[in-house]
C-alpha positions as CSV (number, residue, x, y, z in Angstrom):
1,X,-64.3,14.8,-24.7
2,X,-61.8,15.4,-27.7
3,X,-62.8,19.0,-28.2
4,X,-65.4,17.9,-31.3
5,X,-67.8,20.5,-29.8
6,X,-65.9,23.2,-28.4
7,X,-64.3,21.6,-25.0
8,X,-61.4,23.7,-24.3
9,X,-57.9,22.0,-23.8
10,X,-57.7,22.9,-20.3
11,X,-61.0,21.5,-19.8
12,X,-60.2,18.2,-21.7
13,X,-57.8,17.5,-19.5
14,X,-59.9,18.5,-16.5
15,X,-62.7,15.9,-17.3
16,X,-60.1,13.3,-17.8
17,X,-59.0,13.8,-14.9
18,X,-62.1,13.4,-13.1
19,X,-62.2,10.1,-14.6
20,X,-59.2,8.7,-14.2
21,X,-56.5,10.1,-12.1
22,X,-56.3,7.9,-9.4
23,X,-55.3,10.6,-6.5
24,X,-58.0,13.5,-7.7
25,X,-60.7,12.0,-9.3
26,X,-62.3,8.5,-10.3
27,X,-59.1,6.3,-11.3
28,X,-61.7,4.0,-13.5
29,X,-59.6,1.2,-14.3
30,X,-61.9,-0.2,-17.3
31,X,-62.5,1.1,-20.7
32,X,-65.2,-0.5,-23.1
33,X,-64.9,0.7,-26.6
34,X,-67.3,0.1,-29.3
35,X,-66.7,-2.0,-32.4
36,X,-69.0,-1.6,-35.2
37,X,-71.2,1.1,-37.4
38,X,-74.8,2.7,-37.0
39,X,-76.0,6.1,-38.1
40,X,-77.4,6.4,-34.7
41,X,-75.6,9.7,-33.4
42,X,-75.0,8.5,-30.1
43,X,-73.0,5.8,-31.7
44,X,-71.5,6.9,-34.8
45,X,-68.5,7.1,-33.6
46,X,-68.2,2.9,-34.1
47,X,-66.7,2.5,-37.5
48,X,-67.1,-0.5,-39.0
49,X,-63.0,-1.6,-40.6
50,X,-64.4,-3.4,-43.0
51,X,-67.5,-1.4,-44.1
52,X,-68.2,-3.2,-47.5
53,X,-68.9,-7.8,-48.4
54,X,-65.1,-8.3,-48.9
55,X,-66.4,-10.9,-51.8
56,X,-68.4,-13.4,-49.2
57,X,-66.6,-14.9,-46.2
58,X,-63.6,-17.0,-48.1
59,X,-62.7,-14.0,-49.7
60,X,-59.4,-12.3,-48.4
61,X,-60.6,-9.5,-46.2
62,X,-60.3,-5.7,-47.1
63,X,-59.7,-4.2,-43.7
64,X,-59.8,-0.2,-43.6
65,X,-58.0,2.1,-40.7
66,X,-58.4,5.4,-39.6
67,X,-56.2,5.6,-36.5
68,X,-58.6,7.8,-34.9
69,X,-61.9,5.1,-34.8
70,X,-64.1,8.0,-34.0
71,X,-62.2,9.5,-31.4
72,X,-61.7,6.0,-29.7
73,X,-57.8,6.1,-30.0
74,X,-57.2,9.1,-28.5
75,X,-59.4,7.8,-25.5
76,X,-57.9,4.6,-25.0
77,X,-54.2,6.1,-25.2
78,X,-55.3,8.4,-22.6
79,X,-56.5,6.2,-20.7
80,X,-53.3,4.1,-21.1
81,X,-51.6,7.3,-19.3
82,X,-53.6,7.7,-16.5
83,X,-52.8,3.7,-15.7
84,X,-55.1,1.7,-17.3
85,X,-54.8,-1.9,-18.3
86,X,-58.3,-3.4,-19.2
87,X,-59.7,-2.4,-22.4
88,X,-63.2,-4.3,-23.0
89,X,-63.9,-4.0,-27.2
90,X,-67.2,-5.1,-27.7
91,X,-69.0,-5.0,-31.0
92,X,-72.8,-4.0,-31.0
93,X,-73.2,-5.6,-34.4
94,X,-71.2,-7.6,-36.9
95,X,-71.7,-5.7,-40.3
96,X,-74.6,-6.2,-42.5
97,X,-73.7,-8.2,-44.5
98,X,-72.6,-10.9,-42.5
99,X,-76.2,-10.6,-41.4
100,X,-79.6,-12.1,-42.2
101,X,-81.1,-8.6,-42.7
102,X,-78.4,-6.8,-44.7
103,X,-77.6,-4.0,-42.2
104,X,-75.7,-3.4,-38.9
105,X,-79.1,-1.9,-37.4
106,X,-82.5,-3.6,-36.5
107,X,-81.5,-6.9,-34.9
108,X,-81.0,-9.6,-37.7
109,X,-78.3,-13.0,-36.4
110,X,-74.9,-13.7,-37.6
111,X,-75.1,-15.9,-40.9
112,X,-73.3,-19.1,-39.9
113,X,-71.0,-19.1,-43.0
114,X,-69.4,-15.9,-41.6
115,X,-68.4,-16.9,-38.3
116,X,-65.3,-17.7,-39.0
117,X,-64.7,-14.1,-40.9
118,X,-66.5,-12.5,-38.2
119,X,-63.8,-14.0,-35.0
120,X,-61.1,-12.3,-37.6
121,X,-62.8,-8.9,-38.2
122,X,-62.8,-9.0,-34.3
123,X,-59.2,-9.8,-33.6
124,X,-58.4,-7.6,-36.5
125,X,-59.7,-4.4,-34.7
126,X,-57.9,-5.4,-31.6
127,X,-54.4,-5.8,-33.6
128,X,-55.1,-2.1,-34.8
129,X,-55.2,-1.2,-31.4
130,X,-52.3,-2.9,-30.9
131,X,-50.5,-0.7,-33.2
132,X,-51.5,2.2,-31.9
133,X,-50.0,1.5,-28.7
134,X,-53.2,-0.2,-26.6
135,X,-53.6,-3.8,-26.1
136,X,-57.2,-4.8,-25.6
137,X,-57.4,-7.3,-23.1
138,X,-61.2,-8.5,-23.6
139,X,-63.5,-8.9,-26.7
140,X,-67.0,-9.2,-26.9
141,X,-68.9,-10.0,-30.0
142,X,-72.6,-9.2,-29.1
143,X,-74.2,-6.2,-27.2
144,X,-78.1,-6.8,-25.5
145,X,-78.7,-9.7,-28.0
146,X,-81.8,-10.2,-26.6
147,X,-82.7,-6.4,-28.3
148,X,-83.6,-5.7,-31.6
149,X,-83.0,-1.7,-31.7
150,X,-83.3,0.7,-34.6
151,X,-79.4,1.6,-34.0
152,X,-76.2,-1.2,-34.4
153,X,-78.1,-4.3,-33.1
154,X,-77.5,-8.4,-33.3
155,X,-80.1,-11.0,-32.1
156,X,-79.1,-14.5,-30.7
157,X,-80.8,-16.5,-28.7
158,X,-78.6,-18.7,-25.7
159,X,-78.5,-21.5,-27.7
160,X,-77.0,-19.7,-30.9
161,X,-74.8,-17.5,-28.8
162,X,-73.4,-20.8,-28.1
163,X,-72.6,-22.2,-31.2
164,X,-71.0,-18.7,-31.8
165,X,-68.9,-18.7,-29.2
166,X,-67.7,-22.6,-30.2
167,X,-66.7,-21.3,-33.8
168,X,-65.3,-17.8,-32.6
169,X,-63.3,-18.5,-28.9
170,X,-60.3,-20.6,-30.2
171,X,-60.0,-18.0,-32.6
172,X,-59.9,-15.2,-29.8
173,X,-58.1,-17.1,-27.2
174,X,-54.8,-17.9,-30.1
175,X,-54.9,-14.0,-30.3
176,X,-54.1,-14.0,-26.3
177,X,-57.5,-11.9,-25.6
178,X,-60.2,-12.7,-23.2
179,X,-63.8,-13.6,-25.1
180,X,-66.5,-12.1,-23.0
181,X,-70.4,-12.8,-23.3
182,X,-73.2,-11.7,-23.7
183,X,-73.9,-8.4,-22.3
184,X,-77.8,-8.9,-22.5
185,X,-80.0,-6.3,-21.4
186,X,-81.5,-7.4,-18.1
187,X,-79.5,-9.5,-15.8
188,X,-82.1,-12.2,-15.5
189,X,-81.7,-12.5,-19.3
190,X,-77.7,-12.6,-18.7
191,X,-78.6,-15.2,-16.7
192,X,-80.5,-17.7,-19.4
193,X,-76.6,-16.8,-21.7
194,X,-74.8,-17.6,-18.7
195,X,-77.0,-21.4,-17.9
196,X,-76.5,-22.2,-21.4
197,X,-73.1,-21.5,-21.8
198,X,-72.4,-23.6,-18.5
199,X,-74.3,-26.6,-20.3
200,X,-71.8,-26.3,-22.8
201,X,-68.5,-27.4,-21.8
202,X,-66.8,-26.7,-24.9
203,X,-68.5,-22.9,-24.9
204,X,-67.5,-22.8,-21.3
205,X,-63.8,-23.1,-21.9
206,X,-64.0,-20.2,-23.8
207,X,-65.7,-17.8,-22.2
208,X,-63.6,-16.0,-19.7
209,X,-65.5,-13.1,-18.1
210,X,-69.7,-13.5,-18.3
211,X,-71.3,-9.9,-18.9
212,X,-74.7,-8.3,-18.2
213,X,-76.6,-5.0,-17.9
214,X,-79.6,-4.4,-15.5
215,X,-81.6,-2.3,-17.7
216,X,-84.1,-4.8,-17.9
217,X,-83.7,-6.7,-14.7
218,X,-81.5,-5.9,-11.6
219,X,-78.2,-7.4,-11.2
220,X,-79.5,-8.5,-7.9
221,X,-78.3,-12.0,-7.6
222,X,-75.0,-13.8,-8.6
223,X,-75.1,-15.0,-12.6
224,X,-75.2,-19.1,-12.9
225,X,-71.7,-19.5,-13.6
226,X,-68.1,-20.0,-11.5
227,X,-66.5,-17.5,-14.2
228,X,-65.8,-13.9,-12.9
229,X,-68.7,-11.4,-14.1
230,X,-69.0,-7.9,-14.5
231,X,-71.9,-4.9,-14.9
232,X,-70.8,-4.4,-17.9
233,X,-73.4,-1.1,-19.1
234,X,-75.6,0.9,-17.3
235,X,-77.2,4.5,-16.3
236,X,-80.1,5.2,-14.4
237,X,-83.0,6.4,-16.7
238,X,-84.1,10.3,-16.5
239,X,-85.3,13.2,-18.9
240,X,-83.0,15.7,-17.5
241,X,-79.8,16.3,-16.2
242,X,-79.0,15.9,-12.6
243,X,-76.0,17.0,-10.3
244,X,-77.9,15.9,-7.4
245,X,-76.4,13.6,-4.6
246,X,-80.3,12.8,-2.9
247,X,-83.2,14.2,-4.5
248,X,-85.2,11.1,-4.6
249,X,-85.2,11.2,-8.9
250,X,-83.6,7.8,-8.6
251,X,-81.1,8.8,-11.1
252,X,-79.2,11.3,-8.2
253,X,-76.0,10.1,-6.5
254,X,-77.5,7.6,-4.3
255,X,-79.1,5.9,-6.5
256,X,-76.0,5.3,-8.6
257,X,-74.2,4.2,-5.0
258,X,-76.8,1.5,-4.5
259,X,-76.7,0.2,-7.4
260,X,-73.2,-0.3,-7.2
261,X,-73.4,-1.6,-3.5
262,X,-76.0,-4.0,-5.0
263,X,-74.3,-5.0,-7.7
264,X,-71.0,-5.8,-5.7
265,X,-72.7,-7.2,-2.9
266,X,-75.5,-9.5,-3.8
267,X,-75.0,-10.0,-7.5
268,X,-71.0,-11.0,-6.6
269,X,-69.4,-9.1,-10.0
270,X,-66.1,-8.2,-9.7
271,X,-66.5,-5.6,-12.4
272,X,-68.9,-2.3,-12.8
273,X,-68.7,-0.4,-16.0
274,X,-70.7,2.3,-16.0
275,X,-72.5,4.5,-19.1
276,X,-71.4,7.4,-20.4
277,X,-68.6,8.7,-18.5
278,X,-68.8,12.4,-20.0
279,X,-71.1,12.9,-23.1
280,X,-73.9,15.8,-24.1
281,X,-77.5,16.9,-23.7
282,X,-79.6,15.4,-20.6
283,X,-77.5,12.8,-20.1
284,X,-77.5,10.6,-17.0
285,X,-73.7,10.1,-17.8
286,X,-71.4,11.1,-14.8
287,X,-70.1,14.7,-16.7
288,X,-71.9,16.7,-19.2
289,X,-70.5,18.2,-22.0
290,X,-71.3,21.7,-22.7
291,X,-69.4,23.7,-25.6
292,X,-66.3,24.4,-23.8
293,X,-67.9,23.9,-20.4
294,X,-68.2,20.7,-18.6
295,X,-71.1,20.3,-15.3
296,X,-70.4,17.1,-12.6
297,X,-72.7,15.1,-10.8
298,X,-72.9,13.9,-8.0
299,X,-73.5,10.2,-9.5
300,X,-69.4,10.6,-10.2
301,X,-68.4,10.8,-7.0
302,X,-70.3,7.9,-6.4
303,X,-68.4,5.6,-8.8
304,X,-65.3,6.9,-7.4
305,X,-66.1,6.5,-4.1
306,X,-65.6,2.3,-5.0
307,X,-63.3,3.1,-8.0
308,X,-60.5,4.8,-6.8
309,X,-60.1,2.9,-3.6
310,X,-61.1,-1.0,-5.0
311,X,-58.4,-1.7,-7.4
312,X,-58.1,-4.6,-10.0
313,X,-56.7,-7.6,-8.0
314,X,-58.8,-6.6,-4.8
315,X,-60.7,-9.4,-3.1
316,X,-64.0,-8.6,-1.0
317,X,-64.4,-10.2,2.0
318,X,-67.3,-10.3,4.3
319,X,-68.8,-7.2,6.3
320,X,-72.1,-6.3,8.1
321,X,-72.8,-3.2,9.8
322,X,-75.7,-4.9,12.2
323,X,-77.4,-1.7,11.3
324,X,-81.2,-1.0,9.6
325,X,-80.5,0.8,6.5
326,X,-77.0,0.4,6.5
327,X,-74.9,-1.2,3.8
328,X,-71.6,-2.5,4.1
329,X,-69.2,-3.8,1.8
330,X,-65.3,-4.4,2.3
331,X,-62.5,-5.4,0.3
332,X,-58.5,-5.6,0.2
333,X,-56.3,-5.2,-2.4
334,X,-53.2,-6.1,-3.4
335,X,-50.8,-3.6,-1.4
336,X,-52.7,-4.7,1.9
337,X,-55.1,-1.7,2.0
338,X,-58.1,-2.7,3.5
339,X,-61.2,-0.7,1.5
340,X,-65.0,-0.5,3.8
341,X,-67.8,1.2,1.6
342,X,-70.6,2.2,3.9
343,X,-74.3,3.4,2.7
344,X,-76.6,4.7,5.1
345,X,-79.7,4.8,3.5
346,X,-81.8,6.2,6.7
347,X,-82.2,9.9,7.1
348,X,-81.1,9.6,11.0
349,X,-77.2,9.7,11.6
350,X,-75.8,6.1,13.0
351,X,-72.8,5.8,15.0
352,X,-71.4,1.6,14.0
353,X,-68.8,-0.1,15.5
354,X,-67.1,-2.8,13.4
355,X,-64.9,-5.8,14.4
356,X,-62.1,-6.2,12.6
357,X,-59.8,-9.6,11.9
358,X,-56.9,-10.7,10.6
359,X,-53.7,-9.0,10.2
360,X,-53.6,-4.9,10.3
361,X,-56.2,-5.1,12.9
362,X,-53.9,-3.9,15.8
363,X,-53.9,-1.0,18.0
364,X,-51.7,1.2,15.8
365,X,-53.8,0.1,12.6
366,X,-55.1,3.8,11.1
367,X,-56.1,5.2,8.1
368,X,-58.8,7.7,6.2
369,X,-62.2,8.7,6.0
370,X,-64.0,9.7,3.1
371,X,-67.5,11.2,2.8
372,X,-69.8,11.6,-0.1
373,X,-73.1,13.3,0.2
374,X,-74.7,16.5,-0.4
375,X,-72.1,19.0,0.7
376,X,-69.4,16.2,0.2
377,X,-67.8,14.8,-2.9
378,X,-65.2,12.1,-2.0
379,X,-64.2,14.4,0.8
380,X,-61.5,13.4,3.6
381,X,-63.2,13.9,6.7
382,X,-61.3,12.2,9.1
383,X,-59.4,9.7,10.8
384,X,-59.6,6.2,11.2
385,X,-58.5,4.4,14.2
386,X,-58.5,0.8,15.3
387,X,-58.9,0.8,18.7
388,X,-58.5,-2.9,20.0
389,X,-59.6,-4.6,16.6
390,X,-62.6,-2.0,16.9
391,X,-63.4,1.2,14.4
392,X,-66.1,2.8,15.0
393,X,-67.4,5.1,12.2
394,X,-69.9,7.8,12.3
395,X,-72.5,7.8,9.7
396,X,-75.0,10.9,8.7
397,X,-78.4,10.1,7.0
398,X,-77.8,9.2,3.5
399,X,-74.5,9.4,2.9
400,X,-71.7,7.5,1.5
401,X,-68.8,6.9,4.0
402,X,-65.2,5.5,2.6
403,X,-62.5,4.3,5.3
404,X,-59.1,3.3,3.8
405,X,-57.0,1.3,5.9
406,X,-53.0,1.3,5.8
């Protein structure tokens, strides 16, 4: 995104944009960044700051800084411009030799004698940030611990990501940063973090935000805990690259929106991050990178069908369509807007009339329509009227249909 392979200026700015302006494009309002090291190329940019054994974990630490942390900083100040507030630094590996196996890479657990030095290398990268102009907000010290992998990778089990968490968390929260845990790999898995956690009052205190992915297992079903939680990683899987909105690949646009609906819906998070936003080759990210060129798909429009709309601070409250195949969700932020995402998943077009309650529902109660489909990318189609505490809303087959209400 920073030009490393020939992305023009112009275009830089055009693909940020697309992520994050909040009238044009996706207004994401969440950036995770990577702490850590692999020679994996889809993650080198994750430099360790403190590459090499400092002298053991007593020893006074030899922190290094680039001000650049492969590209990172440039992102996140960026990002900082466009609006953005959350920034979610989560480290796929501690380095290796604060390990049992000696690298950052193949799995291997945190020794326990390094715990201590491992909560300040964390808090350390954050206070570089800080320096450079970006607060992170949230910390994470494990990513898919239930995966040993050949690039940055860090095995615990729930019951020693508990005893991490006890000798880390005070050190996080004194630093005024949010701990998150445990990002495992299947949301079933997050689960078995998330119980035993719970069972742990003092690990429960300290965890703020619980995170999973669904690469493994659907986020399908609220996590076991009365913490906020958030999708924090995913992309559909897929050989090629794919611009589609519905070509039944299950890595098109659709797919993407169900997921998300999903997610939101019957899982309960009240955060979706997704993976990459803009990266190279036949990727299932949202933009690819292409020399100077960029290509979108339809899977972005998708995201920011929820994204822009749903802002931090927004509340969902409860919707149903009374439809077959139709999938409703509804929320309101802050300001008062009143945000309905609606799915039809059927091929037939459905005409659905909604109730609506509480205040804003009135006669003079308008506001817009959005479509996303195949000829449609977050386009304003229409609209909305409240017609005595009704709106009715036409559908076509397999589309996404937005109504913002003022």
């Amino acid at each position: 995104m920073h030009g490393a392979q020939g992305l023009t200026p112009e275009h830089q700015r055009e693909v940020l944009d697309l992520l994050l302006n909040r009238a044009t494009g996706a207004g994401l309002s969440i950036l995770r960044l990577g702490i850590g090291s692999s020679s994996d190329e889809v993650y080198d940019h994750m430099k360790s700051i403190q590459p090499t054994d400092p002298g053991g974990p007593d020893a006074p630490p030899r922190y290094e800084w680039d001000g650049d942390d492969g590209g990172q900083v440039w992102l996140a100040k960026e990002a900082r411009r466009y609006g953005v507030k959350r920034f979610y630094a989560d480290a796929w590996s501690a380095p290796g030799y604060m390990k049992t196996n000696g690298t950052d890479a193949n799995g291997g657990t945190l020794k326990a004698e390094w715990r201590r030095a491992y909560a300040d290398y964390l808090v350390q990268y954050a206070k570089f940030y800080r320096q450079e102009g970006v607060r992170i907000t949230d910390l994470g010290f494990t990513n898919e611990p239930d995966l040993a992998t050949s690039y940055a990778s860090m095995r615990f089990t729930p019951e020693e990501a508990v005893e991490v968490i006890k000798a880390i968390g005070p050190t996080v929260r004194r630093a005024g940063i949010n701990l998150l845990c445990c990002d495992a790999a299947g949301w079933d898995e997050q689960a078995a973090f998330s119980t035993a956690i719970e069972a742990d009052s003092a690990a429960a205190d300290q965890v703020a935000v619980h995170t999973g992915h669904p690469y493994v297992t659907p986020s399908d079903q609220p996590l076991p805990t009365t913490r906020r939680t958030w999708m924090s990683e995913w992309s559909p899987n897929g050989t090629t690259w794919n611009e589609a909105w519905d070509d039944a690949s299950s890595y098109d646009g659709l797919a993407v929106a169900e997921a998300i609906h999903t997610t939101l819906a019957d899982a309960g998070a009240s955060g979706y991050v997704y993976w990459f936003g803009a990266s190279v080759g036949a990727t299932r990210g949202l933009i690819q990178l292409d020399g100077p060129d960029y290509h979108v798909s339809k899977r972005l429009w998708a995201l920011a069908a929820y994204s822009r709309f749903i802002r931090p601070g927004a509340v969902r409250v409860a919707a149903d369509s009374g439809a077959d195949g139709v999938k409703t969700t509804a929320f309101r932020n802050r300001d008062g807007r009143r945000v309905l995402e609606i799915l039809n998943t059927g091929t037939e077009p459905v005409r659905t009339d909604y109730a609506l309650r509480g205040a804003g529902s009135g006669a003079d109660a308008r506001g817009a329509v959005y479509r996303t489909d195949g000829t449609h990318a977050l386009s304003r189609v229409g609209t909305a009227r409240v017609r005595d505490g009704r709106l009715a809303v036409e559908l076509p087959g397999r589309s996404l249909t937005t109504v913002v209400l003022r």
